[in-house]
C-alpha positions as CSV (number, residue, x, y, z in Angstrom):
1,X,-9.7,37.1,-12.9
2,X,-7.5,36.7,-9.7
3,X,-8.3,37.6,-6.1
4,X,-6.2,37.7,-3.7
5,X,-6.2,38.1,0.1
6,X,-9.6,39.3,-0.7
7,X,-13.1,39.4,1.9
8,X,-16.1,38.5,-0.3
9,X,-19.6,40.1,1.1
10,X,-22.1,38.5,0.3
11,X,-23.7,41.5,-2.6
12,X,-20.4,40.4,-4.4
13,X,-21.0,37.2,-5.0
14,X,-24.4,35.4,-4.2
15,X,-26.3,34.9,-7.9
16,X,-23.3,35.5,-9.6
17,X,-21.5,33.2,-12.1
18,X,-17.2,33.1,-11.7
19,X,-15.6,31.3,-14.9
20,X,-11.6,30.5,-14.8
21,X,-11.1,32.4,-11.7
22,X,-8.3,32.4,-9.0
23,X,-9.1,32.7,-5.5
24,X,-5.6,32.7,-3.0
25,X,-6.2,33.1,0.3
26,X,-9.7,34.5,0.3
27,X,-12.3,34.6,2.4
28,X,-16.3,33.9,2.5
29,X,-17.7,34.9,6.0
30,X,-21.0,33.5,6.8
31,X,-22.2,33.8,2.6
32,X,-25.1,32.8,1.3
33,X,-23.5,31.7,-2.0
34,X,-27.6,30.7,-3.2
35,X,-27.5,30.2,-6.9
36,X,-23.8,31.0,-7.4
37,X,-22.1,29.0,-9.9
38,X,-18.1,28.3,-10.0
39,X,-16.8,27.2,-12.9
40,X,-13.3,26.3,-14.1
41,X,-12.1,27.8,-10.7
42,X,-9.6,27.6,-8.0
43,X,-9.4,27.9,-4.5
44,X,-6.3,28.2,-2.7
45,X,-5.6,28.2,0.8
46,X,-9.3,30.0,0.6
47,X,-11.6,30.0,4.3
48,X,-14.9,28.3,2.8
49,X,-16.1,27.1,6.2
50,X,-19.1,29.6,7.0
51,X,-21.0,29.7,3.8
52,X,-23.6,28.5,3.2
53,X,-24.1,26.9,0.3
54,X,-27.4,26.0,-0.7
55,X,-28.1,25.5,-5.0
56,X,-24.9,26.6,-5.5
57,X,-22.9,25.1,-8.2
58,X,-19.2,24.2,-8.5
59,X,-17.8,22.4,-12.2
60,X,-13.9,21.7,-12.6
61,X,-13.0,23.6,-9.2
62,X,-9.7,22.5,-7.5
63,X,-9.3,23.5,-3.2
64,X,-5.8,22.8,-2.3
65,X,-5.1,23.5,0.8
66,X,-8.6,25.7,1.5
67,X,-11.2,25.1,4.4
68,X,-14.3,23.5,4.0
69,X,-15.2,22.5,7.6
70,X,-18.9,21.9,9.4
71,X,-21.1,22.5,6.1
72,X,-24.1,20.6,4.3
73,X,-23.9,20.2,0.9
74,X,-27.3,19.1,0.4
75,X,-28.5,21.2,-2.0
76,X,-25.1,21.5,-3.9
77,X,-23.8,20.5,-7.5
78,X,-20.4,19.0,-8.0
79,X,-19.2,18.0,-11.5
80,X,-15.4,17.0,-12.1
81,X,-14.4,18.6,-8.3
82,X,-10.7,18.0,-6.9
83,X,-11.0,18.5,-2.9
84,X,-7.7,17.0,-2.9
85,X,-5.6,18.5,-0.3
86,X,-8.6,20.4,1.2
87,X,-9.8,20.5,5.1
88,X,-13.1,19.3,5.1
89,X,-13.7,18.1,8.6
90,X,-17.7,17.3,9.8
91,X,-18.9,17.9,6.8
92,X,-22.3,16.3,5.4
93,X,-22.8,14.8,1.6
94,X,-26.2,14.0,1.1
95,X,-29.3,14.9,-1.6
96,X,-32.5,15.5,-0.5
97,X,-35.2,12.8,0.9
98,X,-37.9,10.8,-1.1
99,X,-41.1,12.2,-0.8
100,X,-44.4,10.1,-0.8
101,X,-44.0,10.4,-4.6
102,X,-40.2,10.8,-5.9
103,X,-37.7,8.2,-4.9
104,X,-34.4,9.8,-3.2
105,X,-31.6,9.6,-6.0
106,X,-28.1,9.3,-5.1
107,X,-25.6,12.2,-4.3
108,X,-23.0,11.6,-7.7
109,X,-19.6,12.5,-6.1
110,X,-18.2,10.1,-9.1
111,X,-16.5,12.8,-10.8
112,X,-14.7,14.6,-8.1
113,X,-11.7,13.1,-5.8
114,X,-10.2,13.5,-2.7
115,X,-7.0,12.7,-2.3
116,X,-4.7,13.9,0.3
117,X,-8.5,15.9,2.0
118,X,-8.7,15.5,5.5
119,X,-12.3,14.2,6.3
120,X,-12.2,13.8,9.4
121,X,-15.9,13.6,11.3
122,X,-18.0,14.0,7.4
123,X,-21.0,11.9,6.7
124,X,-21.5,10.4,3.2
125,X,-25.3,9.8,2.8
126,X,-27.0,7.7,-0.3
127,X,-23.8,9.0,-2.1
128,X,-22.5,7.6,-5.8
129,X,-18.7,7.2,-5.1
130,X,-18.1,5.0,-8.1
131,X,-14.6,5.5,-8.9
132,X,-13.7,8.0,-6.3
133,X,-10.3,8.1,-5.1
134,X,-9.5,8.9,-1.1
135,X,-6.1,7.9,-1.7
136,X,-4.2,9.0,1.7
137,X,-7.1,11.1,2.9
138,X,-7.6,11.7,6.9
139,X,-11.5,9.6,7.1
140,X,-11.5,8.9,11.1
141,X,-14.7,8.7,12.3
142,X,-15.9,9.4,9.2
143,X,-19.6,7.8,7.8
144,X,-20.5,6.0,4.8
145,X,-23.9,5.0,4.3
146,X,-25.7,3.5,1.8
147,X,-23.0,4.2,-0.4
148,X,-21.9,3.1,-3.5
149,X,-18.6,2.5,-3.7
150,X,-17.1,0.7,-6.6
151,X,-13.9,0.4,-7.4
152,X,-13.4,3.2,-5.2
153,X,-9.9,3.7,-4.0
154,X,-9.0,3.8,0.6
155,X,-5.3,3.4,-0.4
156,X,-3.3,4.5,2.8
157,X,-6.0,6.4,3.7
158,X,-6.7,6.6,7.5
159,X,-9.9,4.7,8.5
160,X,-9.8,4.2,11.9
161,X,-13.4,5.0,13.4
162,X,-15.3,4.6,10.2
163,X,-18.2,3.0,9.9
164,X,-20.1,1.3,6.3
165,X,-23.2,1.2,6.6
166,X,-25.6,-0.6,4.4
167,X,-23.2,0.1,1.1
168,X,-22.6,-1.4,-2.1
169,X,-18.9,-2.1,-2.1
170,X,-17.4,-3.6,-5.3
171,X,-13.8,-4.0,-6.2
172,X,-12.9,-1.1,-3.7
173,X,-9.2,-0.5,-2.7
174,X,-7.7,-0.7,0.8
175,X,-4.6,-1.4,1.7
176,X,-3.6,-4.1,4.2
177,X,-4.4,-1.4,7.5
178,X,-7.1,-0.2,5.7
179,X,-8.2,-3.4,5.7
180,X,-7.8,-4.5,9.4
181,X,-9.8,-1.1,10.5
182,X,-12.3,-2.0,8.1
183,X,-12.2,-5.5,9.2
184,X,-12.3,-3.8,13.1
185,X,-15.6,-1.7,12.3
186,X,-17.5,-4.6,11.6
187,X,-16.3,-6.4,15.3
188,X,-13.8,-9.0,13.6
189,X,-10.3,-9.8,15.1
190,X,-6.9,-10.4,13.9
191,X,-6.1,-13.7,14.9
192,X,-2.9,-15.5,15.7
């Protein structure tokens, strides 16, 4: 199915399942997508940026060039995601909590990528990023913390403002500015 230029309400799509479908320049004002599921799908140059998005779903979705801004995805599933190209400014990555008797598990982003997504302002929180490529992706003042990051790829990605905190970071890629911002963030100096 393809939509296009289309304004979802929220009877048309909250609890619904969407396999293999287009979305071009749509639009979800202020949705509750709860217990929607998006499979196989795209969405481009979509307006994502008022949902809301609690246990809602997405597997194999591509967002090139739609807007994700200013949402949680706490309660959200991605499997096998490409944000690459997206707008996904002040946005928040994180699972749930530990309670007194479940240990909090980590946020698996490990399947999806972002290349090329501007990130500008988002907060990753106890996130798996193992593999995860931010290759030339917009990351000021952006947040990791306690983050896994292996072998996760910063390649001419701007960093400037960032902050690591408390993450495991093995074999990840920056480039030599990359590395200097990186190097800035944690109060060292270039020196002559």
């Amino acid at each position: 199915m393809h939509y296009k230029n289309k304004i979802f309400a929220e009877k048309e799509v909250r609890g619904e399942h969407f396999s293999d479908c287009q979305f071009s320049a749509c639009s979800f004002p202020g949705i509750n997508l709860k217990f929607t599921t998006f499979s196989g799908c795209t969405f481009n140059a979509c307006d994502l940026s008022s949902i809301n998005c609690e246990s809602t779903g997405f597997s194999h979705c591509t967002f090139p060039e739609s807007k994700l801004s200013n949402l949680n995805f706490l309660a959200v599933k991605f499997t096998d995601c490409d944000f690459s190209g997206a707008i996904m400014q002040n946005c928040v990555f994180e699972k749930r909590q530990a309670t007194f008797n479940l240990p909090a598990k980590k946020f698996s982003l490990a399947s999806c990528k972002f290349e090329e997504t501007d990130l500008s302002g988002s907060v990753f929180f106890l996130c798996d990023l193992t593999g995860v490529s931010f290759k030339n992706s917009k990351l000021e003042k952006a947040g990791f913390e306690k983050c896994l990051l292996k072998k996760a790829d910063f390649t001419s990605a701007a960093i400037g403002g960032t902050h690591f905190t408390d993450c495991t970071i093995e074999k990840t890629i920056l480039d030599f500015q990359g590395f200097i911002h990186f190097g800035n963030s944690h109060g060292f100096e270039l020196g002559s």
